[in-house]
N, C-alpha and C positions, 0 to 999 in steps of 0.2 A: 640588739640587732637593729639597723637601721634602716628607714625605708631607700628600697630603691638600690639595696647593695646587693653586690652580685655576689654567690659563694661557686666556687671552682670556676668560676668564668662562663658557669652558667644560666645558676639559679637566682632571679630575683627577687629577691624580698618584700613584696607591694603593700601590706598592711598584716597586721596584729589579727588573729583568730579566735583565738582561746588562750588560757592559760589551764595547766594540769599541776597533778604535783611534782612533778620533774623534769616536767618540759613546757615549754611554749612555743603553740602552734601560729606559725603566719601564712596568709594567703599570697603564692607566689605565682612564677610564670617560669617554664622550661622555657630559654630563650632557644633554643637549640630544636626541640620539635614541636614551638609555639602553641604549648597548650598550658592550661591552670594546675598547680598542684598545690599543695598542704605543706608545709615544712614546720617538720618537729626538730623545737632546738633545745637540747640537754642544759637546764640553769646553771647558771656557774658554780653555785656549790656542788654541785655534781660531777660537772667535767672535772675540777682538779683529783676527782678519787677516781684512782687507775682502776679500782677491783668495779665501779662503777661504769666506767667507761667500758671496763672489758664486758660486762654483759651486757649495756648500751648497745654496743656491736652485736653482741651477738643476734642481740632479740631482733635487731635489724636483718640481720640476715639471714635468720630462723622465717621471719614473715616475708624476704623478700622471696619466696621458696612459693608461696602461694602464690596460685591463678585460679581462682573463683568466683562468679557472677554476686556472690555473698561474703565475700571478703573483701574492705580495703585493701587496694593493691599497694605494696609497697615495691618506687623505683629505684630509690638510690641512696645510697650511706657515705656520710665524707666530715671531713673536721678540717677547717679555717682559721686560723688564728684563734686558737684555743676554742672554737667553738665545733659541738660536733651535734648533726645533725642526719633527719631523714628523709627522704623525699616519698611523701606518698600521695594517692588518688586523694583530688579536691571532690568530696560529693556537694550534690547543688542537693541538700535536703533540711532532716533537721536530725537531731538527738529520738529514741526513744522516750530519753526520759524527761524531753523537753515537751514531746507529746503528748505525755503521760499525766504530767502539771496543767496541758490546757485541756486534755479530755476526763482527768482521771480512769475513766473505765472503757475501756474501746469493745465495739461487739465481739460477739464469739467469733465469728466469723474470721473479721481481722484480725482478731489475736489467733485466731488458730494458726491463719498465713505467713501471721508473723514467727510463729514459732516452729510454720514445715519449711523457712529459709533460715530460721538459723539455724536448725537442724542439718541442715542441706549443707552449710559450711563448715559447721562445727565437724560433721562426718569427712569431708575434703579433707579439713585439716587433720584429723585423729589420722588419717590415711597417709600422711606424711610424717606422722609420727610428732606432732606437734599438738601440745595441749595450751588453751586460748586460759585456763585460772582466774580467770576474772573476767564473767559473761553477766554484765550487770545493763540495765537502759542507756547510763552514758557512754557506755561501749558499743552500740547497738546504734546506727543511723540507718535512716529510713529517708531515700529519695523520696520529691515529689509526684515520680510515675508507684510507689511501693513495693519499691526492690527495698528488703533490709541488708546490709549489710556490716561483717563484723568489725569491728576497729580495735585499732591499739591491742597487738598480741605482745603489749610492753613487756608482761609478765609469762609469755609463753617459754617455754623452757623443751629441749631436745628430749622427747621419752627415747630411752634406751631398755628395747626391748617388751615394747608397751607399760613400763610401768617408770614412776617421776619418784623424787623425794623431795620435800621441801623443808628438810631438818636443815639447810645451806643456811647458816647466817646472814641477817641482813636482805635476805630474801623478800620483794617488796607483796605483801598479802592483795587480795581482793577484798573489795568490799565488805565489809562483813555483813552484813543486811543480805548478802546472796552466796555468803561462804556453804562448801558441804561440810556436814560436819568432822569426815576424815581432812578435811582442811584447818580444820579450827582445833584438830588434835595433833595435827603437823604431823599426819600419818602418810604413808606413800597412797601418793593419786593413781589414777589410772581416767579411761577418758571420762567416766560414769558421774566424775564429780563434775566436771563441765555440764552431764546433765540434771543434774541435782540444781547448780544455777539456772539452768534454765528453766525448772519446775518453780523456783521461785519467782521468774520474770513474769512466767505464763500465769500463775497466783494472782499477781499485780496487775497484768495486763486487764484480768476477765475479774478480780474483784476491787480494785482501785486501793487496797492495801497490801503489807504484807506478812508475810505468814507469823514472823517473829518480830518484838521489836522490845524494846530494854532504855534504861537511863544511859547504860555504858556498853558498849563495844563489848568488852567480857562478855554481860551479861548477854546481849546475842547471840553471842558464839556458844553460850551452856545451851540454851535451848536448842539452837541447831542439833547438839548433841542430844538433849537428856527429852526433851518438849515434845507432844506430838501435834502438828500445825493444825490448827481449826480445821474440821473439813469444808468441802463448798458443797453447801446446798441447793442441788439443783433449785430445789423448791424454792426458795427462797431468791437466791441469784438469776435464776434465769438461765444459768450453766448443763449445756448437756448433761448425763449420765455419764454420757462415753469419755468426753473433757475435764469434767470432772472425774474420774475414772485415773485418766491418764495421770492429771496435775498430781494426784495423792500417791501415783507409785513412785513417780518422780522424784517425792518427797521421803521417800523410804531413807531410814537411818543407815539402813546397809547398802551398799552400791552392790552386791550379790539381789539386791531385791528390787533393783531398778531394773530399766530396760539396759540391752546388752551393749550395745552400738545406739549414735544420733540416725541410722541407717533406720534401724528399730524402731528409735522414735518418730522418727518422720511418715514411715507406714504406717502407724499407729493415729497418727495425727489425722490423716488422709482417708483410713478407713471410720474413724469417728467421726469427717467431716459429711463420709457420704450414708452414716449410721449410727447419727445423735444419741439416738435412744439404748441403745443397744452399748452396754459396761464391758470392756472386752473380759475376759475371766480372769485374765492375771491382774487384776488390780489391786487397789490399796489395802481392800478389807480380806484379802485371799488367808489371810494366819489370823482373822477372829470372824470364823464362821457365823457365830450369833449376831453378828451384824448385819451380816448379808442372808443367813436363813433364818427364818423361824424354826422353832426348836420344836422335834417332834411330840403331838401330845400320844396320851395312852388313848384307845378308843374307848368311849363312855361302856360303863356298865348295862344290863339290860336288867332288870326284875325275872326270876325264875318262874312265876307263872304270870300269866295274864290277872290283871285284878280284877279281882271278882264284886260284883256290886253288891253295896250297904258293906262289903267286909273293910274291916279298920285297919289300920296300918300294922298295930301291934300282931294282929291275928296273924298277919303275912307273914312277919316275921319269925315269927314264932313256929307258923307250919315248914321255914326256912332250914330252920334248927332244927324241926323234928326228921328234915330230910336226910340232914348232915350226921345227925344221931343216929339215924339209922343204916346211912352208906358209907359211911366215913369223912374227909377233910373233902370237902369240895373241890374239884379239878380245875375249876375259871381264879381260884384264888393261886395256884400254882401255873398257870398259861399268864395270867394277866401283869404279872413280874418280867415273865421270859416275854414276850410281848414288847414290852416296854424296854429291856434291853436293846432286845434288838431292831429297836428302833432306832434308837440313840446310836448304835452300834454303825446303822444302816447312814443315819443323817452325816456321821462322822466320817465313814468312809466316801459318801456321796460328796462333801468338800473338800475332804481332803487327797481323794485320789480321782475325782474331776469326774467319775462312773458316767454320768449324763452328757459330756462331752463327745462329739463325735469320733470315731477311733480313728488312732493317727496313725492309717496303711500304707499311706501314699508316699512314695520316695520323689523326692523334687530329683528332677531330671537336670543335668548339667547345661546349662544356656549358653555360658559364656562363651563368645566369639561367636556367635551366632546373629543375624539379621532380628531386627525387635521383630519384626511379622512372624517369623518363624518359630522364636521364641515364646509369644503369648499363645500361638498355636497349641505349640507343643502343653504349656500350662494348663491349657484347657481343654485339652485331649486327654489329661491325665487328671479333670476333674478341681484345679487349682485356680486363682483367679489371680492374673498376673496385674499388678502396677506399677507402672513404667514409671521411672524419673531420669531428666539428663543432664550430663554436665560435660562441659569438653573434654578432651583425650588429645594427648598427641603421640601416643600407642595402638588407641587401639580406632579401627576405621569408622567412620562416620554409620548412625543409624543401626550401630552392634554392640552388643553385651559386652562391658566392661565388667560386670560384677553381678553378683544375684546375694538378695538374703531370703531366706535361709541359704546355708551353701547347698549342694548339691548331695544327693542321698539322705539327708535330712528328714526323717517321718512324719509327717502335715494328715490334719483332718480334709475331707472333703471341700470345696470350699475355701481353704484357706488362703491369706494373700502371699505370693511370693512378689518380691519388690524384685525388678530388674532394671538396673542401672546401664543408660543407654548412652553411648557415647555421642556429642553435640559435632564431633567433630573435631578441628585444632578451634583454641580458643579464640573469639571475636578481640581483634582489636581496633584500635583507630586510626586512619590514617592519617599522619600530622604533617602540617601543612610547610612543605620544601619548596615553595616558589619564590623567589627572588634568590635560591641557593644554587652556589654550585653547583656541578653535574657531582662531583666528588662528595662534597658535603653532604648533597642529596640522599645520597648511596647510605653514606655513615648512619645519617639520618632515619633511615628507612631500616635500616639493618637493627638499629637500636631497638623499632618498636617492632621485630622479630617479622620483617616484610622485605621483598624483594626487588629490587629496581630494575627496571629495566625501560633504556633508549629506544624511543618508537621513532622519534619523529624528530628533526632540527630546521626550524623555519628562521625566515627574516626578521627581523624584528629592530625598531626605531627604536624602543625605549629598555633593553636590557641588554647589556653586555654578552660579546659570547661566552656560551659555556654555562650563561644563566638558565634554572629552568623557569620557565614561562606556565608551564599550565603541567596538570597532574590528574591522572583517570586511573579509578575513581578520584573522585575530589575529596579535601581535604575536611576528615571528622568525619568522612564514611566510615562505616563499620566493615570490616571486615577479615576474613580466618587469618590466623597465622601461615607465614609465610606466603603465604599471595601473591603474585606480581602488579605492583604498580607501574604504570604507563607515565614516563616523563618527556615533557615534549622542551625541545633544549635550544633556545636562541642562539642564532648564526652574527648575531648583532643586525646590525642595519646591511640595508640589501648595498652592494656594492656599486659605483661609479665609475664610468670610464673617463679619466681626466682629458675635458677637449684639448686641443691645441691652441696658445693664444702665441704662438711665437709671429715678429709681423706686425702684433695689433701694438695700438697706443695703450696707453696702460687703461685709462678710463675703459675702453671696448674690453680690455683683456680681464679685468674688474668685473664688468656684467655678463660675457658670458660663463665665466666660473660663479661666478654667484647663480645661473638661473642656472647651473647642473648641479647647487646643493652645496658648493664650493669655496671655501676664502681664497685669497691673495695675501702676501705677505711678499714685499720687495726688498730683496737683500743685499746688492749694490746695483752698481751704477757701474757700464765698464768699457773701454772702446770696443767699437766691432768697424771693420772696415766693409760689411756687407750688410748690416741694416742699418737702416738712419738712425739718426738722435731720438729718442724718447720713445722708442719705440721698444717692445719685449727681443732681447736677442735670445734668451734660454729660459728654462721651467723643468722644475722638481716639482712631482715626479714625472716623468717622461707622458707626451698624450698618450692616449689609450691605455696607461698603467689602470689599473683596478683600485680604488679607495674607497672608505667609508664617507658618508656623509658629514657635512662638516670640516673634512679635512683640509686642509689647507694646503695650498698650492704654493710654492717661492717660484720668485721669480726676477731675473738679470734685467735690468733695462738698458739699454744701448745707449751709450752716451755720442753716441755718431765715429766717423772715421779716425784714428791718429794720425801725427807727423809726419812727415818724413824731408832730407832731404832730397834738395829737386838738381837732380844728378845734370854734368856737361856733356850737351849735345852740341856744345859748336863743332862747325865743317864736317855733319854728319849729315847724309840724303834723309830728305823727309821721311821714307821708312826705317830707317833705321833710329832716328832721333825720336818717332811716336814709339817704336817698342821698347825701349830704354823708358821712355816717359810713363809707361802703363805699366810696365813691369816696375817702378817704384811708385804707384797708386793714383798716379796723375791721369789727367786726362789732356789731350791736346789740341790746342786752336791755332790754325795754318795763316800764316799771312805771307805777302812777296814784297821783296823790294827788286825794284825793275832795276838792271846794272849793265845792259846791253852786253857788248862784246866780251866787258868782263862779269858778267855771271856763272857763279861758280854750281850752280845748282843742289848748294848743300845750304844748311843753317846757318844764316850767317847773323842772326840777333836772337836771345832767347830773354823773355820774362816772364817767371821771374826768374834770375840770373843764376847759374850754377851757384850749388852750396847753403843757397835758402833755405829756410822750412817753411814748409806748407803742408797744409792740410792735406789727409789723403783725399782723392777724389775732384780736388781742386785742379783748375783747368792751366796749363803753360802754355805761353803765347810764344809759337817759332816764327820768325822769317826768313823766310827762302831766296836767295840770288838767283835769279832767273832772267833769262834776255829783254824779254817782252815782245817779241815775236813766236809765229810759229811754227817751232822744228819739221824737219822733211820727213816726213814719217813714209814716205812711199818705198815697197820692198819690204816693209815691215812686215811682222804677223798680227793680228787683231790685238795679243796680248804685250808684247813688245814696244807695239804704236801704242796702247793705253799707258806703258808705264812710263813711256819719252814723254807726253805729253802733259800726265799728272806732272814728273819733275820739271818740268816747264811751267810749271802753276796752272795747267789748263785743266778742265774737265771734257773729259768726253761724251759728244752726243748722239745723234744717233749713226748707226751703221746701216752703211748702204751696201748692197752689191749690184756689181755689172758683168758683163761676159767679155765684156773686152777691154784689155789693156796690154802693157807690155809687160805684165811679170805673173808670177806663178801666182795658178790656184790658192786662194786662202792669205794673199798678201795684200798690202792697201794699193791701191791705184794711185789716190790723189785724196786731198785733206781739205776741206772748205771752213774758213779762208784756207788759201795754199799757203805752204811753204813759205818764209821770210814774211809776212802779214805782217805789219805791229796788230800785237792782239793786248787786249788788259787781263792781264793773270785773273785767273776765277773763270773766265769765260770759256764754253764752250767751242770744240773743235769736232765737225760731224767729219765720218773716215765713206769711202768707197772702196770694198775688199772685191779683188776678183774671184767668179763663185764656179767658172770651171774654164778648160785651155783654152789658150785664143784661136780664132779661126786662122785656116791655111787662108794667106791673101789670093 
């Protein structure tokens, strides 16, 4: 496996972990919900055997079944190009048995902890119907905070109907240094041998050896069977009573003689930690009373009379006899027999049927689905002492009875511990980190580590795409319950621009004001316009006031100035008629006269540039006009009539007088200055006098 390869286009491979005996482990990276994980890859002599692989799988998917704070988690099972592997939790700790090498013996204390959390797993796991066969130190890691947790349930195998077999060929054993011995007889398991391994870790933990050890593998495995393990002397050791106690039933050759459940053991563990001294009854030495009792004696003899002073020993005796001689066999030599039976009688039935033990009257009250308050209530209303332990549920509601041991109606001494299993709630997990992700991916993302997504908020943002999420509440590698909702806050991309207007401007001005709104330019041709000048913007993509993001870029037409045209024939046409022909093909027009006296025609009588040219549009045509060179009679005219005789005369008009008298109607010209026939020089002005109301009666 190489560094840095990706397998399903997820997982990568970052460096080498461990090696096992049929896999090897590398430290990787979920790209997908960017966090650390473990990956166990099956050796190639492995994968090519199908009966191999198939139970590869399974054991994989037997442990990905598990969710417990004392269990490696396993995420995901897949095969690559002939390689198949696991995806499980990277712990940041070490091995037990890595600890164990630099402590040898860890206090009572800690090994007690450590062995009421594997208890605490091992019981999850039996409740799924899953037994761990191989619970040995290298199995066993231990975070830097001292959470233990279990690992590699490589060899865990489906109980069907609480009970396993392991007669299956090729079947991969447990260590044998921690086998029980119905293991080492490849007799049907049940979960009791999981604690029989744990009797031997706990051995280890609290004496720095262990129990059995041999030249050969066989030869541990007979002991397991046939050997009875050293016991641990408190005296000696330093080992509670109570711990010691425990470790030795643990060890029993019959799993009928261990504890019933890790449920069991874990309350056991718990009540020894808070009552060292104190051997719970059912322990190691419970079937050789002479160990644990002294054997009763007979009570001493008395002498039949008082002894009498200077008398000799023999004398006594002697008057002994004569008493015997004379009442017959003595009656203390027939009591002191029956006496002494029934001592033995008495000692035997005191261990064997427990007589001194408080009586067990007390029926455990049914707890489950009850509030814990309520519950230890009730425990101790009825004289019981409840110990609480929790572990998540996503059945049953938070801060209630999942479970009690003993069960329910069960007959308890005063006093005794009932364990109640309190649900934690849905299980903690963590939230991993969806930012720079899709809003989709997000989703996917979130769904995978069994959490729920949901869109709060979509803001601006300069540096992420829309649709990206920007930020995440809680944040990422918070802890917390299954199914949750997390708060995604989702880029709108960059806030949008109104594109100004640069149509008009020279390109340089049209350049800087889209640049200071955030803006490029981009010039895509070049084109005539007959309405803006040369070099000037005629048009712009996208339209002003369109909406864009920043950065975006603007195109833009530049005006190459007016086109051609030709310049149409105005000869012997009046000067207005020759300028709207001129304008109407894009020209513009410049008047000049030539003076022709009597024969002036008063139309165009010269044009340049000359019909049928091209010219530019916009560009100006030179007409001249035949006009007399004097000044027409305009008198009788109207104000508007007199202006237009006198323009076609080459003249301008100046200013307008009125008078009240003359000979002609209201609103007509009176008289022209200069008058009538004047030589005047074309261009020049001609001021009019209009009459402004009727002439007077003479």
């Amino acid at each position: 496996m190489q560094q840095q390869q990706l397998l399903n286009n997820r997982y990568r491979v970052d460096g080498l972990l461990g090696n096992g005996g049929m896999a090897i482990v590398y430290v990787g990276t979920d790209t997908l919900l960017r966090r650390r994980v473990a990956i166990k890859v099956l050796r190639d002599q492995y994968a090519s055997d199908d009966d191999f692989v198939k139970r590869f799988s399974n054991e994989a998917q037997s442990a990905a079944k598990l969710s417990h704070p004392n269990i490696v988690n396993v995420f995901d099972f897949g095969h690559e190009n002939g390689a198949y592997y696991i995806v499980m939790e990277l712990v940041d700790g070490s091995t037990l048995g890595e600890l164990l090498r630099e402590e040898r013996v860890l206090p009572e204390g800690v090994a007690v902890d450590y062995a009421i959390q594997i208890a605490s797993g091992l019981a999850y796991a039996h409740r799924q119907g899953l037994l761990h066969r191989d619970v040995k130190p290298a199995n066993i890691l231990v975070t830097k905070d001292d959470v233990v947790k279990l690992s590699d349930f490589g060899i865990a195998r489906v109980v069907s109907e609480n009970v396993a077999s392991v007669t299956q060929p090729g079947m991969v054993m447990g260590s044998v240094a921690y086998i029980s011995p119905e293991q080492a007889q490849n007799h049907e398991l049940d979960e009791r041998s999981d604690l029989y391994s744990v009797g031997v870790v706990l051995y280890q933990m609290l004496t720095g050896a262990l129990p059995f050890s041999g030249e050969t593998p066989v030869a541990v495995a007979l002991k397991h069977v046939a050997e009875s393990p050293p016991p641990i002397d408190p005296a000696a050791t330093g080992v509670s009573p109570a711990v010691a106690a425990i470790v030795a039933r643990l060890l029993r050759k019959s799993p009928a003689d261990r504890f019933a459940s890790a449920t069991e053991l874990a309350s056991a563990l718990r009540e020894a930690r808070e009552r060292p001294a104190v051997a719970p009854r059912n322990d190691a030495f419970a079937d050789a009373p002479t160990s644990r009792f002294t054997a009763v004696k007979p009570p001493p003899r008395r002498s039949a009379a008082p002894d009498r002073p200077g008398a000799a020993a023999g004398a006594a005796v002697e008057t002994v006899d004569d008493q015997r001689e004379r009442s017959g066999p003595d009656p203390r030599w027939i009591v002191m027999p029956l006496l002494l039976l029934l001592a033995v009688a008495l000692g035997f039935l005191l261990v064997r049927a427990d007589l001194f033990a408080p009586a067990r009257n007390i029926a455990v009250p049914d707890e489950r689905g009850k509030s814990a308050t309520v519950a230890q209530q009730d425990l101790l209303a009825q004289g019981l002492r409840p110990s609480v332990t929790s572990e998540p549920s996503e059945n049953v509601t938070e801060d209630h009875v999942i479970r009690q041991d003993p069960a329910a109606g069960t007959k308890l001494a005063k006093d005794a511990v009932v364990t109640l299993v309190v649900s934690g709630g849905l299980p903690m997990v963590q939230i991993p980190d969806v930012k720079g992700y899709s809003i989709d991916d997000a989703r996917r993302a979130l769904a995978a580590a069994k959490l729920r997504a949901k869109k709060t908020n979509a803001v601006y943002s300069e540096n992420a795409p829309p649709g990206q999420v920007i930020d995440v509440n809680p944040g990422a590698g918070a802890s917390v319950r299954e199914n949750s909702t997390v708060a995604l806050t989702v880029s709108l991309g960059a806030k949008p621009i109104l594109v100004p207007s640069v149509v008009n401007l020279s390109v340089d001005q049209a350049r800087r004001r889209l640049a200071s709104a955030g803006l490029t330019m981009t010039v895509s041709q070049s084109t005539e316009n007959d309405a803006i000048p040369a070099d000037r913007i005629a048009s712009q993509v996208p339209d002003p006031q369109t909406a864009v993001t920043r950065n975006s870029t603007v195109s833009v037409v530049v005006s190459a100035g007016p086109g051609t045209a030709s310049v149409p024939n105005v000869i012997m046409k009046d000067a207005d008629a020759a300028q709207q022909a001129l304008q109407a093909a894009g020209f513009t027009v410049k008047l000049g006269y030539n003076v022709d006296g009597a024969n002036a025609t008063q139309q165009v009588a010269l044009q340049d540039p000359p019909a049928g040219a091209k010219l530019k549009k916009g560009s100006a045509v030179q007409l001249f006009i035949s006009v007399p060179g004097s000044v027409p009679d305009v008198s009788g005219m109207t104000i508007d009539d007199a202006k237009r005789t006198l323009t076609a005369a080459g003249y301008k008009v100046g200013n307008v007088a009125y008078t009240d008298e003359g000979n002609v109607q209201p609103g007509q010209v009176v008289r022209s200055e200069p008058e009538a026939s004047m030589q005047l020089t074309p261009g020049e002005s001609v001021n009019i006098t209009v009459l402004q109301a009727a002439p007077r009666a003479p």
